[in-house]
C-alpha positions in Angstrom: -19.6 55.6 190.5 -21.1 56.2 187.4 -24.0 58.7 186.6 -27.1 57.8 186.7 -29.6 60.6 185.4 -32.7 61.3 187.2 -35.1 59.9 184.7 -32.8 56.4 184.2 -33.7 56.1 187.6 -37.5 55.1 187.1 -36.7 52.8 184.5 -36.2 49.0 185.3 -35.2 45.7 183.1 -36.9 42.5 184.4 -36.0 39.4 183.2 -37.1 36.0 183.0 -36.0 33.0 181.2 -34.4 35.0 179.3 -36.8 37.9 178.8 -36.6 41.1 178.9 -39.5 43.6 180.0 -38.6 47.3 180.9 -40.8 48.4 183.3 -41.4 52.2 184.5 -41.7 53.0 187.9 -41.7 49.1 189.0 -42.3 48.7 192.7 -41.7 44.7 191.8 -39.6 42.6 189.6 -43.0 40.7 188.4 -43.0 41.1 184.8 -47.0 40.7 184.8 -47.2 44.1 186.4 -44.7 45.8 184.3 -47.4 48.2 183.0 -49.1 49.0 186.4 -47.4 52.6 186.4 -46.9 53.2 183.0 -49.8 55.4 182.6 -48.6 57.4 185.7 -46.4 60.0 184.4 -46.2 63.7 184.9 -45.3 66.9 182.7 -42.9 67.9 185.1 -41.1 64.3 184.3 -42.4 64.1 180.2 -40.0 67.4 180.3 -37.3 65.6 182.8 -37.6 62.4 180.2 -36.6 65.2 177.4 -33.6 66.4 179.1 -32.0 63.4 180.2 -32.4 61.6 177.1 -30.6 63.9 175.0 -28.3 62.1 172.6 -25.5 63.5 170.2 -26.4 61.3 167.6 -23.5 62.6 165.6 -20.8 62.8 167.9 -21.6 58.5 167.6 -25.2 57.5 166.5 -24.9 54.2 168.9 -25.8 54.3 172.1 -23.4 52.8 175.1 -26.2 51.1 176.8 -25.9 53.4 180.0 -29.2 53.1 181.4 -28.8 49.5 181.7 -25.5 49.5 182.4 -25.3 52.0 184.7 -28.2 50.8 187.0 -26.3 47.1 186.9 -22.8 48.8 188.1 -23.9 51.5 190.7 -26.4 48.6 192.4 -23.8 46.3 193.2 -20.1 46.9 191.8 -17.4 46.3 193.4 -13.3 46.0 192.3 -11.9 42.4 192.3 -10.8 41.0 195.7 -9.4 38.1 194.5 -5.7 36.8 194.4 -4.5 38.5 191.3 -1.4 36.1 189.6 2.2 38.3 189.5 4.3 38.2 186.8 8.0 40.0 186.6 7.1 40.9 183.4 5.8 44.3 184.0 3.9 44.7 180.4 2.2 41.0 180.9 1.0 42.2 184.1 -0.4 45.2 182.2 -2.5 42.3 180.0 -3.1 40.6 183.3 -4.7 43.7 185.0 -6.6 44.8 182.3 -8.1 41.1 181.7 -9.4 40.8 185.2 -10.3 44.4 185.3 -12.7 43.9 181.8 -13.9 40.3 183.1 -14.8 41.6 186.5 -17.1 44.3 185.0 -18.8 42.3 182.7 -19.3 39.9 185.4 -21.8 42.6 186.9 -23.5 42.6 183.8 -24.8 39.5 184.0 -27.9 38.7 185.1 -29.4 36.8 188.3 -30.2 33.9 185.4 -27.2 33.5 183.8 -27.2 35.8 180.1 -25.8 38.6 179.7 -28.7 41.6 178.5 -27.9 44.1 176.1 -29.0 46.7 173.2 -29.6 44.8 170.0 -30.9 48.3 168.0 -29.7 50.0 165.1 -32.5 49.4 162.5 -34.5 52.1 162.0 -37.9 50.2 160.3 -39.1 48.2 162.8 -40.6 50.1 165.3 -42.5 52.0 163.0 -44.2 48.7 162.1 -45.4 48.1 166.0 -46.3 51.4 166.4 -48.6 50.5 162.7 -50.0 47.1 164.7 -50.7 49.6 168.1 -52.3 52.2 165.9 -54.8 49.9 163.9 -55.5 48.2 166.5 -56.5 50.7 168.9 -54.3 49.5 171.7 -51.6 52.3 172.0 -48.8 52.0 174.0 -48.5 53.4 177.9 -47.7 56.9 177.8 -44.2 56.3 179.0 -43.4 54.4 176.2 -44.9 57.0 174.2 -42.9 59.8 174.8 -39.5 57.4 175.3 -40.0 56.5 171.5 -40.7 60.0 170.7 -37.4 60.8 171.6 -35.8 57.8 170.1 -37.0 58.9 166.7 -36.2 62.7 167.4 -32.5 61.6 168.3 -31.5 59.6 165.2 -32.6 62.6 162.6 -29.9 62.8 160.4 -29.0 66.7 159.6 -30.8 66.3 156.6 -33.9 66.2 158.4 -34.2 62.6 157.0 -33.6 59.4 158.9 -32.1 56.2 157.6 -33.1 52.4 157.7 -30.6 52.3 160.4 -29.2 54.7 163.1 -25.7 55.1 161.1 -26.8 55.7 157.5 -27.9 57.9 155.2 -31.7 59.1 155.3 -34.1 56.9 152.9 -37.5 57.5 152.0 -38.4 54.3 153.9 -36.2 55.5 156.7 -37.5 59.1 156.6 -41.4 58.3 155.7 -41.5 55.5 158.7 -40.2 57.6 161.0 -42.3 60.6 159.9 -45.6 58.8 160.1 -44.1 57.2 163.5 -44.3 60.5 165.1 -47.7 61.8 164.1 -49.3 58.1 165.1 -47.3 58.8 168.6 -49.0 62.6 168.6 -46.1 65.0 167.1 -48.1 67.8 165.7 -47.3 69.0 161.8 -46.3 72.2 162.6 -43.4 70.9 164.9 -40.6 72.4 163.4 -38.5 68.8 162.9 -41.4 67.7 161.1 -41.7 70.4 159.1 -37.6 69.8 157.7 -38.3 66.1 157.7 -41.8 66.7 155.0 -39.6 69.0 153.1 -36.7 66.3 152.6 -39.7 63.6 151.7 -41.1 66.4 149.1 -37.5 66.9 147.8 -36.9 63.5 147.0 -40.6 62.7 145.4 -42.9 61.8 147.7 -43.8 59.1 149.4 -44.8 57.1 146.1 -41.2 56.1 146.0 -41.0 54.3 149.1 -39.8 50.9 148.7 -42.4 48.0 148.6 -42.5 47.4 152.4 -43.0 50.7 153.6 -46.0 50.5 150.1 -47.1 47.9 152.7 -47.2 49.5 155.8 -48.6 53.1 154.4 -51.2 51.0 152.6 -52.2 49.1 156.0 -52.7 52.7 157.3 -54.9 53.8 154.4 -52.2 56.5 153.3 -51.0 54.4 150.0 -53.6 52.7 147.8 -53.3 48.4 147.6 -53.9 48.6 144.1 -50.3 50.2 143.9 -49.2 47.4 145.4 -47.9 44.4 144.0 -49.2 41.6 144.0 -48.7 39.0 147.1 -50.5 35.8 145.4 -51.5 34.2 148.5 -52.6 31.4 146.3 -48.7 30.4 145.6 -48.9 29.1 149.4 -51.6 26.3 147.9 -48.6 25.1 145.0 -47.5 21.7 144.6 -44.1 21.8 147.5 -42.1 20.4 144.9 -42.5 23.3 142.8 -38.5 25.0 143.2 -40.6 28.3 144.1 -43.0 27.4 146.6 -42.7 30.0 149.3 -41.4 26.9 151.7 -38.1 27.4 150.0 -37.4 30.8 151.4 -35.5 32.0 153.9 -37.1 31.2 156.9 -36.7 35.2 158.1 -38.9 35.8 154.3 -41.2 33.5 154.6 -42.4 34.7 157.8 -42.7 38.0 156.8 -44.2 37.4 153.0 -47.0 34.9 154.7 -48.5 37.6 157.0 -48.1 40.6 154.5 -49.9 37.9 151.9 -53.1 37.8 154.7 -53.3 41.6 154.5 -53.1 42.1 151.3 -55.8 39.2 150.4 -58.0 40.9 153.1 -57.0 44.4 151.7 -56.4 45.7 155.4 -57.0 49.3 156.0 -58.0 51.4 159.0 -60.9 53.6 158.4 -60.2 57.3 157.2 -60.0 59.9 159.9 -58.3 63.6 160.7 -54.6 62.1 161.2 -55.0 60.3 158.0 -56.1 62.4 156.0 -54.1 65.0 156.9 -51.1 62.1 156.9 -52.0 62.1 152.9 -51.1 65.7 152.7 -48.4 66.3 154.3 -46.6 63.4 152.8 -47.2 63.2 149.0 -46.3 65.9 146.7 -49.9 65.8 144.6 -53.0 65.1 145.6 -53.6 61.5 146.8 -57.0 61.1 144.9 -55.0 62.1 141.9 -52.4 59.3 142.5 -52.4 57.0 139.5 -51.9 54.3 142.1 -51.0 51.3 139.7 -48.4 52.9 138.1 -46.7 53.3 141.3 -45.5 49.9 141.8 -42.2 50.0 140.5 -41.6 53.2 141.7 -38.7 53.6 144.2 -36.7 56.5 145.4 -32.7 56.3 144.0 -31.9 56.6 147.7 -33.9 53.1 148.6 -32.6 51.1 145.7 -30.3 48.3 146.6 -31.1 45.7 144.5 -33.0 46.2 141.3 -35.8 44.2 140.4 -34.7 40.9 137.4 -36.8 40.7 134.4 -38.0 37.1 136.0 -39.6 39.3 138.7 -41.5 41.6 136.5 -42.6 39.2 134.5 -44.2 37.5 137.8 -45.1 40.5 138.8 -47.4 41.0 135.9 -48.4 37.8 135.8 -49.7 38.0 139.1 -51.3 41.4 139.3 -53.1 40.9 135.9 -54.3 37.5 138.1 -55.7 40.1 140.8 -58.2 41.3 138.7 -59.9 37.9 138.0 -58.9 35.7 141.2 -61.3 33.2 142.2 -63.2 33.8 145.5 -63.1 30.1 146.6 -59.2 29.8 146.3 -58.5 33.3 147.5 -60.5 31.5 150.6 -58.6 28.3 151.0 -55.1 30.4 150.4 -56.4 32.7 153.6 -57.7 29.6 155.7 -54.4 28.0 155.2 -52.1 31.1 155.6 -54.2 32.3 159.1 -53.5 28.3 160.2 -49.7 28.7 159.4 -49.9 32.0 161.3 -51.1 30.5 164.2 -48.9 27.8 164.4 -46.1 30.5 164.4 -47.4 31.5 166.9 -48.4 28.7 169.1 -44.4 27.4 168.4 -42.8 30.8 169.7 -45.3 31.5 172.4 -46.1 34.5 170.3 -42.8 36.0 170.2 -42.7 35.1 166.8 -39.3 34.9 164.9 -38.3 38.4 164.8 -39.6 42.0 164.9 -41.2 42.4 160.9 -43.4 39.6 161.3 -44.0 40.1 165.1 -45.8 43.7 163.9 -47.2 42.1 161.2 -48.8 38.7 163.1 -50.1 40.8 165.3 -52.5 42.9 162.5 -53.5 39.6 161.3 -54.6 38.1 164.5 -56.3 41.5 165.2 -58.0 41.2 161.7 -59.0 37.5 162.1 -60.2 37.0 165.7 -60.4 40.9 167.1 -59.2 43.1 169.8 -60.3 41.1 172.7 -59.5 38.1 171.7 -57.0 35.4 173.8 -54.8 35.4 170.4 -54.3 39.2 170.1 -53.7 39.9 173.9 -51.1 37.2 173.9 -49.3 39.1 171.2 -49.5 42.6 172.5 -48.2 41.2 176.0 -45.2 39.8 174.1 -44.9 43.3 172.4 -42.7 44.5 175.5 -40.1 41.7 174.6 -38.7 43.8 172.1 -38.4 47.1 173.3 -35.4 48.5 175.1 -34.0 51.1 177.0 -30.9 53.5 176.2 -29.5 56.9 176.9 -30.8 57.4 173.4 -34.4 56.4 174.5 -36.9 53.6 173.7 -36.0 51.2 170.3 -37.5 48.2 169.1 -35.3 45.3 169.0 -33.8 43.2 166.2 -34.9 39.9 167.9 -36.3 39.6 171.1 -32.3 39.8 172.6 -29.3 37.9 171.5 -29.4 36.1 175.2 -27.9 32.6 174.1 -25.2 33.7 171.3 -23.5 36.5 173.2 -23.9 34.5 176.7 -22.1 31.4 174.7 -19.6 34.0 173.1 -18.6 35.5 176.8 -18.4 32.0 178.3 -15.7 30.8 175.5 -14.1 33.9 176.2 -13.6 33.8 179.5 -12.7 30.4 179.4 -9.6 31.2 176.7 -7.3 31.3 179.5 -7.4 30.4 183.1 -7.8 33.6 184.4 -11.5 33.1 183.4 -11.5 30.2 186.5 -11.2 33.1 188.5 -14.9 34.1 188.1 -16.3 30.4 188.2 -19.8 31.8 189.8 -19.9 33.6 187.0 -19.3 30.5 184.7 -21.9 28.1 186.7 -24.4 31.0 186.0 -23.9 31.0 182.5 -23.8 27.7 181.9 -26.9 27.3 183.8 -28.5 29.6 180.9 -27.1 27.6 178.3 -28.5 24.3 180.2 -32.0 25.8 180.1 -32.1 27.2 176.3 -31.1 23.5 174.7 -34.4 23.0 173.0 -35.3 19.6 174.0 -39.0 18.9 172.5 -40.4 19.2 168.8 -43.3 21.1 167.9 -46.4 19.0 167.2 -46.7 21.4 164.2 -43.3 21.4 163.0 -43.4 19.3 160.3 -46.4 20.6 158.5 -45.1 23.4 158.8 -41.5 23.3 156.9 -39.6 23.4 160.1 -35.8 22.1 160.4 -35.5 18.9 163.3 -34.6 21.2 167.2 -34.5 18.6 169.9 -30.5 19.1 171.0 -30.1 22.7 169.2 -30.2 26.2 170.3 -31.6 29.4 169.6 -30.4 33.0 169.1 -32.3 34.7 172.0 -34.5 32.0 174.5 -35.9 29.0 174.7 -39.7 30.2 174.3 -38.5 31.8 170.9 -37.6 28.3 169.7 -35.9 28.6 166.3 -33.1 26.6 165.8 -30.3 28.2 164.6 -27.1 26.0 163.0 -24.4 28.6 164.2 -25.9 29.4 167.7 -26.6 25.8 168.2 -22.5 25.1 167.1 -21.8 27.9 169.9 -23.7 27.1 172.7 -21.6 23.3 172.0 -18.6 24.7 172.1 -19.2 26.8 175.2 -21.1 23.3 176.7 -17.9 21.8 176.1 -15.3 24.6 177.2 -17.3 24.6 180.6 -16.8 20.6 180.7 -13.1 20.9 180.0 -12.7 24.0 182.9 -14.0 20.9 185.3 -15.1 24.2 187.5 -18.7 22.6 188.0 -20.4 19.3 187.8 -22.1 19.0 184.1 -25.7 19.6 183.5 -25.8 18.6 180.0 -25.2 14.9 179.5 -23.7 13.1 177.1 -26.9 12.5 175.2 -27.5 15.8 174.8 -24.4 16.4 173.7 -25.0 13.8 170.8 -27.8 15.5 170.1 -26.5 18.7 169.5 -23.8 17.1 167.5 -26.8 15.2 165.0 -28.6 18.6 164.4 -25.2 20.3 163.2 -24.9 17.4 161.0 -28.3 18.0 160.1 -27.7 21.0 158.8 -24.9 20.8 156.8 -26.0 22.2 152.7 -24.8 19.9 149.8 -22.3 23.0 149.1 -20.4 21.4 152.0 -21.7 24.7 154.1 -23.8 25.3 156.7 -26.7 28.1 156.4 -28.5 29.9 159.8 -32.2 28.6 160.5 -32.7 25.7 157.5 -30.9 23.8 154.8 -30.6 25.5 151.9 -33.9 24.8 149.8 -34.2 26.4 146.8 -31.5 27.1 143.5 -29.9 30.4 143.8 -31.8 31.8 140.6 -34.7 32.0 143.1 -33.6 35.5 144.8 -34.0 36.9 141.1 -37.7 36.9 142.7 -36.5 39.1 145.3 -39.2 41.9 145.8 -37.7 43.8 149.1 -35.3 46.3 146.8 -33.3 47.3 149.9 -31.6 43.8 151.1 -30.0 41.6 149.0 -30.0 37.7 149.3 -32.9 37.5 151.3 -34.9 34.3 149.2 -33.3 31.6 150.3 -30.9 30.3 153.3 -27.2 30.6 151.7 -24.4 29.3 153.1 -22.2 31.4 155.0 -18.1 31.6 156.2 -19.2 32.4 159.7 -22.0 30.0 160.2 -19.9 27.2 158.4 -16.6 27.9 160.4 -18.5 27.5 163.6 -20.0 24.4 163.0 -16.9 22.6 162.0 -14.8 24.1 165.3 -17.8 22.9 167.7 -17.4 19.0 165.2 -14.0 19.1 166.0 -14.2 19.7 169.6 -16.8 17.4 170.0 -14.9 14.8 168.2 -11.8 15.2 170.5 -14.5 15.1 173.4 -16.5 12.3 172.4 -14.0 10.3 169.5 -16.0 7.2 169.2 -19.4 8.8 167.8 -20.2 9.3 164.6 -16.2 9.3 164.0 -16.7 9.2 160.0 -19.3 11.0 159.7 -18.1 14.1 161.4 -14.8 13.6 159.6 -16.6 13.9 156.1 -18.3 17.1 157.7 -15.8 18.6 158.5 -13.6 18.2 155.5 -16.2 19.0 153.4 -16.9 22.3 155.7 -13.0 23.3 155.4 -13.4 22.6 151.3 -16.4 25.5 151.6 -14.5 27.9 154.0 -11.4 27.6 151.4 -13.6 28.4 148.4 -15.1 31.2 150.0 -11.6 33.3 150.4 -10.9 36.2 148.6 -7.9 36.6 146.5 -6.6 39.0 149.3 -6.9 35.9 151.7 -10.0 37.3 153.6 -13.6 36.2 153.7 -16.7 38.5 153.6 -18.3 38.2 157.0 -22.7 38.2 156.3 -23.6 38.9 160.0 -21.4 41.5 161.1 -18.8 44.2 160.1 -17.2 42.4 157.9 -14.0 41.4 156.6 -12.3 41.3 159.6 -15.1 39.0 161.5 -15.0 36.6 158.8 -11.9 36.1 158.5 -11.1 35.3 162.1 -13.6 32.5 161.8 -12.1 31.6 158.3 -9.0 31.3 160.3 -10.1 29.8 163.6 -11.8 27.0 161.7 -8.9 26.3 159.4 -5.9 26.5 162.1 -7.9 24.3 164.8 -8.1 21.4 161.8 -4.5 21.7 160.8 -2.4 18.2 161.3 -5.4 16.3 162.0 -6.0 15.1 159.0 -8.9 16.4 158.2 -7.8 18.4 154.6 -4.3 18.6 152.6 -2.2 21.1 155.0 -0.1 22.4 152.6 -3.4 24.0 150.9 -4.5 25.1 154.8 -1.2 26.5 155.6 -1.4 28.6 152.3 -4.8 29.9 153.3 -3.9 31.0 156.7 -0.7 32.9 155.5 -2.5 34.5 153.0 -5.2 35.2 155.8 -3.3 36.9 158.0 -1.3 38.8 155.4 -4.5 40.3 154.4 -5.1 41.0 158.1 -1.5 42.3 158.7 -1.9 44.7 155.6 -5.3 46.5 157.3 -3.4 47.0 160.5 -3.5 50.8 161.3 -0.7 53.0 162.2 -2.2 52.9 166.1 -2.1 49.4 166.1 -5.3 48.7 166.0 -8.3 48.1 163.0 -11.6 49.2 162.3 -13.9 49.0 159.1 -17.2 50.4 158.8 -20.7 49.2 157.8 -20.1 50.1 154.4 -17.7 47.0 153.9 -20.7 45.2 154.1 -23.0 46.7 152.0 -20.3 47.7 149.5 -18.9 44.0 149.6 -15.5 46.3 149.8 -13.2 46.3 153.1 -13.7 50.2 154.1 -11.7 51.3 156.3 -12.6 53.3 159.6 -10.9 56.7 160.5 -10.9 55.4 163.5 -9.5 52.1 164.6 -12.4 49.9 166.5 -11.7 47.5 169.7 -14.3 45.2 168.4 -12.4 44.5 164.4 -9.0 45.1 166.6 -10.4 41.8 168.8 -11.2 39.7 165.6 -8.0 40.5 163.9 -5.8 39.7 166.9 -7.9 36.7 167.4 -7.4 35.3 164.1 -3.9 36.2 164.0 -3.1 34.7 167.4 -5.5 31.5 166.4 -2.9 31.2 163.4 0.2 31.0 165.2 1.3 34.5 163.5 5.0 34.9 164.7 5.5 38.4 164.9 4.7 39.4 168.6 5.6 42.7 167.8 3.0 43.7 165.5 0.4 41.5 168.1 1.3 43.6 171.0 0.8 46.9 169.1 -2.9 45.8 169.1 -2.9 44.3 172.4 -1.5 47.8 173.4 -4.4 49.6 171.4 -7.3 47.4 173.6 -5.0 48.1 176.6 -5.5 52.0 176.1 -9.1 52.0 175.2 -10.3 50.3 178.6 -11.7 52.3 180.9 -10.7 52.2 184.7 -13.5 50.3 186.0 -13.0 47.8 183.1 -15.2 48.5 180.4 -14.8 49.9 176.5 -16.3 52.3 175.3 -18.9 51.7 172.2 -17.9 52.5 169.4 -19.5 52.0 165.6 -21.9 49.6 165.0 -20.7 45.7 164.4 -23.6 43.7 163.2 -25.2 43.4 160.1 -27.8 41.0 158.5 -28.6 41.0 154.1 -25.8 43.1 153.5 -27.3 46.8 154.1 -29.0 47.0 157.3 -27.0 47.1 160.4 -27.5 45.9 164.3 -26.1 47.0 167.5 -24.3 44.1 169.5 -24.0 46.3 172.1 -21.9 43.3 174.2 -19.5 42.4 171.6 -17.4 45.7 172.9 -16.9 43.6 176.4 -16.5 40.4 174.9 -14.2 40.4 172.0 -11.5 42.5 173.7 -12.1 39.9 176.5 -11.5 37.1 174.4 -8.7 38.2 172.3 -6.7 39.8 175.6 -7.8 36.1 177.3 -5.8 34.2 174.3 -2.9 36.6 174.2 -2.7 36.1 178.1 -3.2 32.2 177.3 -0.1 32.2 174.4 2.3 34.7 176.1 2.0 35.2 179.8 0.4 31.9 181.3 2.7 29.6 182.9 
């Protein structure tokens, strides 16, 4: 089987409605007691932790998700024993082998509860900022974790000496300075010769003075950058009129959450107490003495390897506006802007459980509830217990997540896939379980709170990760419909989610169609587009308000349609307007090239097989003029037929997405190969030929016992930071080997 390294060994994933806890050394599967032994760990197996850890970050920076993966296979695995269908076609038996060979594995992936757990790494901030909340705090981590995230940080050093704001770019300031500070808050002494490179590439570059304006935040939260260098928040702009166009309401959900509790620190003017670490912090990472800083003139100032986006004149202007307001704020609305932020804070929290929405404002919550109601309080604990969500275990060592998992969307994306063909009725345990999972994450109650505080309508929708996170999300709410609905069509088991549910699902999509005929992530679109000119983050772009996107729009109008073929007497007109006006967007939003720029994951490729999937399943229904969709698809899949590599296969790499240029891989990638053959299969392309060569190139990159290998990272989110998806390696090839099996070799 496969190997399983010594140290692997005392590490175990728990989960439970979803969650995931790693535990270390668990002698139960009760995630209560997950920290019981975490304190109980050895030299002898700190030194065993170092040496079977070891990752060649550049031989590939991602990690294949072993320990995980590894444990799940050798506890259990076993080949398929089921009646296999023959075909006298030898090379459609090839497809047929290889598609119950990569289902079967990934069937032992699953868990006892129905999703499918996985890595969802890659950036490079966000642990940092927990590591910040443990720090101030005083409640550090167990010592296990300690020394697993020291070696997480140590193995995605760049040869620079730097480190990036995710594992596969190029080192940053905020990148390098994060991790830097990381490491001496986790008890990496100065002189450690890593260090030592790492303060030199800092001092090359400037200092720390140029880090970007939410690592500004961070250092300043630690006392190691002044606040008065520090723009300025205005936590009085949460007490506006709400029909002002810039009322922080308006942002993107993901912003909002993280500007509301950075606003409450910098009101409050957080800072932990000078001691040795920080003091000796402020030497080792500026180039001049920090008392000599000329703090305020600082603001503005970002390293040339940090700037994506540079700050609008409308920005400055506010900006100045509001720091020149710092100096003369009044103490009673500075009050009633902190009362009303720390209620808004706690109603995030009291609506998530205290999971929060995502990792930035998880970190950052957390210092606020510290600040406002102290260590031993019933808030704070519930947030450092929900800390453990987000960490997980690879060969490369312990990362914080990017949400607390991806549960629902991959779990929805692997029961569609499976379900492509009927070879996926082969595994209908498998299918029960996972429907099961998408039964239980249907969010089917409103928060008391969620009107007052700006949140979009949830009873019928779904969330990206659990139930307990509970934000709605427009494209993982489409997904987990269209999975609901592939399981129904299967007939493999008797359906758990009724009718009415169904209907509701089908209302919150509707719900969240924009006036741009598109569909967004968490919320309508709320604000004009002028509004990201106030964009202060200078390393993503389009992060102010909720845009429409290809992806998120082309999955809501294939889950209308099959709904409407399911269920043809509700909302008949309705829906039809939706979706027309959803296939008017998608057409709009192609390239002259015939692809789409894909917002959530690597890139071109992605978005165009949803471009395409959208667009062929509405064709002759009568839904848009087909003569304009039968143009779009051809030029589609010529733009998709002109990036196929000489092996068959294709592969871009992050840079498409932050370059908004397709970029090709040296390499081609099973995951881009799987979208491309999906969308050209999905389109009725009639050269077989040129389908099979990719076929052939997933064929050659399975291993024996049925998984692929990973390969370069394939998420993304506001253009320039990327995300592991360590599943999609499993699932696409699945899905796209499932249709070709479906088109070309099912009877």
């Amino acid at each position: 089987m496969l190997n399983v390294k010594k140290s692997w060994k005392h590490w175990q994933l728990l989960t439970e409605k979803g969650r995931h806890i790693w535990a270390f050394k668990s002698k139960s599967n009760n995630i209560s007691q997950h920290l019981q032994h975490a304190e109980d760990i050895s030299n002898e197996e700190i030194k065993q932790f170092v040496e079977d850890f070891k990752f060649d970050k550049f031989s590939n920076p991602n990690s294949g998700d072993k320990v995980f993966r590894h444990a799940a296979i050798n506890s259990k695995f076993q080949a398929f024993a089921g009646k296999i269908p023959q075909s006298e076609d030898p090379e459609h038996q090839k497809v047929t082998n290889a598609l119950i060979n990569g289902m079967n594995y990934f069937t032992y992936l699953q868990s006892d509860e129905g999703h499918w757990p996985g890595d969802y790494g890659g950036p490079l901030f966000l642990l940092p900022g927990l590591l910040i909340a443990s720090y101030i705090s005083g409640t550090p981590f167990p010592k296990a974790h300690q020394e697993m995230m020291k070696i997480y940080l140590f193995n995605h050093q760049n040869k620079d000496a730097g480190w990036g704001m995710h594992i596969e770019g190029e080192s940053t300031m905020f990148g390098t300075v994060m991790q830097y500070v990381s490491l001496r808050i986790l008890g990496v002494d100065k002189n450690d010769e890593r260090l030592i490179k790492a303060r030199a590439w800092i001092s090359d570059h400037g200092g720390a003075v140029g880090i970007p304006s939410w690592g500004k935040f961070y250092l300043s939260i630690l006392n190691l950058y002044a606040w008065e260098g520090f723009n300025s928040l205005f936590p009085e702009m949460w007490l506006f009129p709400k029909w002002l166009p810039f009322h922080p309401w308006r942002y993107w959900c993901h912003s909002r959450m993280v500007y509301l509790p950075m606003a409450y620190c910098y009101a409050e003017r957080i800072k932990i107490p000078e001691n040795e670490l920080i003091l000796s912090l402020r030497e080792e990472i500026y180039i001049e003495a920090f008392d000599a800083i000329n703090w305020s003139k600082q603001r503005n100032t970002v390293c040339e390897k940090d700037a994506y986006t540079i700050p609008s004149p409308v920005l400055k202007w506010m900006n100045f506006f509001t720091n020149t307001y710092e100096k003369m704020q009044c103490p009673w609305i500075r009050k009633r802007a902190l009362a009303y932020i720390l209620k808004y804070l706690n109603a995030e929290d009291a609506q998530t459980d205290y999971i929060n929405i995502g990792p930035v404002n998880k970190a950052i919550n957390s210092i606020c509830i510290w600040h406002a109601y102290g260590k031993d309080s019933v808030q704070f604990k519930k947030h450092v217990a929900r800390w453990y969500d987000y960490l997980w275990v690879a060969e490369d060592g312990m990362k914080m997540s990017g949400y607390n998992g991806s549960q629902l969307w991959d779990t929805a994306f692997a029961t569609r896939a499976m379900l492509e063909s009927d070879l996926g009725k082969l595994f209908a345990g498998t299918i029960a379980k996972s429907y099961q999972f998408i039964d239980h994450s249907q969010i089917a109650v409103e928060h008391s709170t969620h009107a007052e505080f700006f949140r979009h309508p949830m009873i019928g929708s779904w969330p990206f990760s659990t139930a307990e996170n509970g934000w709605p999300v427009a494209d993982c709410t489409a997904e987990g419909l269209s999975a609901t609905l592939a399981v129904h069509h299967s007939r493999l088991i008797v359906p758990l989610i009724d009718e009415a549910r169904i209907k509701q699902a089908i209302d919150v999509i509707l719900s969240y169609q924009n006036s741009d005929g598109g569909w967004a992530t968490y919320e309508l679109s709320r604000a004009p587009k002028w509004l990201e000119k106030l964009n202060p983050s200078e390393v993503f772009a389009d992060i102010m308000i909720d845009y429409s996107w290809t992806e998120c729009t082309a999955a809501c109008v294939i889950s209308l349609l099959e709904a409407r073929e399911a269920y043809p007497d509700y909302k008949n007109s309705e829906i039809h307007r939706a979706i027309g006006a959803g296939l008017r967007f998608i057409l709009e939003q192609q390239k002259g090239d015939g692809s789409w720029y894909g917002g959530w994951a690597v890139c071109f490729t992605y978005a165009t097989w949803f471009g395409v999937e959208a667009i062929s399943k509405a064709m002759g229904k009568g839904f848009y003029n087909d003569t304009v969709l039968a143009g779009s698809l051809k030029k589609a899949c010529e733009f998709l037929v002109g990036k196929q590599k000489v092996d068959g296969g294709w592969g871009e790499t992050f840079e498409s997405c932050s370059k908004l240029v397709y970029t090709e891989a040296k390499k081609s990638q099973v995951v881009n190969t799987a979208w491309a053959l999906l969308g050209l299969m999905a389109a009725d392309f009639n050269d077989k030929i040129l389908i099979e060569k990719g076929v052939n190139q997933l064929l050659s990159r399975q291993a024996d016992i049925g998984d692929w290998s990973q390969e370069s990272i394939s998420g993304v989110f506001n253009y320039n930071c990327m995300i592991t998806y360590s599943n999609y390696r499993n699932i696409f090839p699945i899905w796209a080997l499932s249709r070709y099996y479906r088109r070309y070799v099912q009877e």
